[in-house]
N, C-alpha and C positions, 0 to 999 in steps of 0.2 A: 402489667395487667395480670390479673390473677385468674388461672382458669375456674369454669363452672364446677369441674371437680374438686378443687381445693378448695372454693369458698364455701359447699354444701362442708366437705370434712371438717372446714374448722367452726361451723356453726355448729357441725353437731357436738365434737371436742369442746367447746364453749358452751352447751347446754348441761344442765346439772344431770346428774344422774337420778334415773326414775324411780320408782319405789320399787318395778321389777327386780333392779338390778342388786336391792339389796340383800349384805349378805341374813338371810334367817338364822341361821346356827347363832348366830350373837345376837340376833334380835329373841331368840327363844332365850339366851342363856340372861341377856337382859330385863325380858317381861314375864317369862314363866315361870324361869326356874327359880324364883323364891316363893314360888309356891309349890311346882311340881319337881323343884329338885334340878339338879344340872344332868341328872343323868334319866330324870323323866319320873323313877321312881314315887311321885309325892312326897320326899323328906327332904323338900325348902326350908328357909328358915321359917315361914310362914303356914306350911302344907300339916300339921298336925293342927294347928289352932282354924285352918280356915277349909280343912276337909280336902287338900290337895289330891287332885285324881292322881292316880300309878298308873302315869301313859304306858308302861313299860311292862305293863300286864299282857301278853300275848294274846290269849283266851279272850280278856276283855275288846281288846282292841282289836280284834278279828270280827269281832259281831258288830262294830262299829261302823255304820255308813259315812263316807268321806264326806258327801253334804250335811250333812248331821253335824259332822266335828266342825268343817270349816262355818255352818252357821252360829254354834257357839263360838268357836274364836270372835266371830265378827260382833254376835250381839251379845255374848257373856254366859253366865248361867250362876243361878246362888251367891254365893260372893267374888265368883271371879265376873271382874269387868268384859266387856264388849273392847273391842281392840280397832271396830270398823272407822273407828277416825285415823287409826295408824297404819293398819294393813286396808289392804285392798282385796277384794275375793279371790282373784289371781294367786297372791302374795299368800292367802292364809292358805290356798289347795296346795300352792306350793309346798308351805309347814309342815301340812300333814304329812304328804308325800316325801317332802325330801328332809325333814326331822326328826315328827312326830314317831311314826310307822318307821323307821328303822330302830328307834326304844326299844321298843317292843323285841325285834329280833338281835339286836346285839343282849338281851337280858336273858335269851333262851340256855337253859342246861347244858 
């Protein structure tokens, strides 16, 4: 017989992983950055022809309110799409936080 602690662990082991859990670094390098570049800058392959923002602008991105950004990721803006079918609000504060916003200071002088 199998105790109540090992049957909750392997249902959770047996549950998919949540979208929390996903890593962003590769969901930025897979949904952003051919537009804003891999390193955030806007020189995607895409980011000249479709006005890709330079996340990696310091200045800019200091006046930037974190709900601001994360409601563009979710609903879009100009030509870039809305992403609220793939991320979740959580997952885009996440981006900002532990992605977006570090551009910015790995690009400083």
């Amino acid at each position: 017989m199998i105790s109540r602690f090992a049957a909750l662990l392997l249902a959770f082991l047996a549950t998919p992983l949540t979208a929390e859990v996903r890593d962003l670094k590769a969901c930025f390098q897979e949904r952003c950055a051919v537009c804003h570049g891999p390193d955030g800058t806007g020189r995607g392959t895409n980011g000249a022809r479709l006005g890709g923002r330079n996340l990696a602008d310091a200045r800019w991105l200091a006046k930037q309110e974190e709900a601001e950004l994360v409601a563009v990721i979710l609903r879009g803006r100009g030509a870039m799409p809305g992403f609220r079918r793939q991320l979740s609000e959580a997952e885009s504060r996440r981006l900002v936080v532990e992605v977006i916003r570090p551009l910015a200071a790995r690009k400083r002088p």
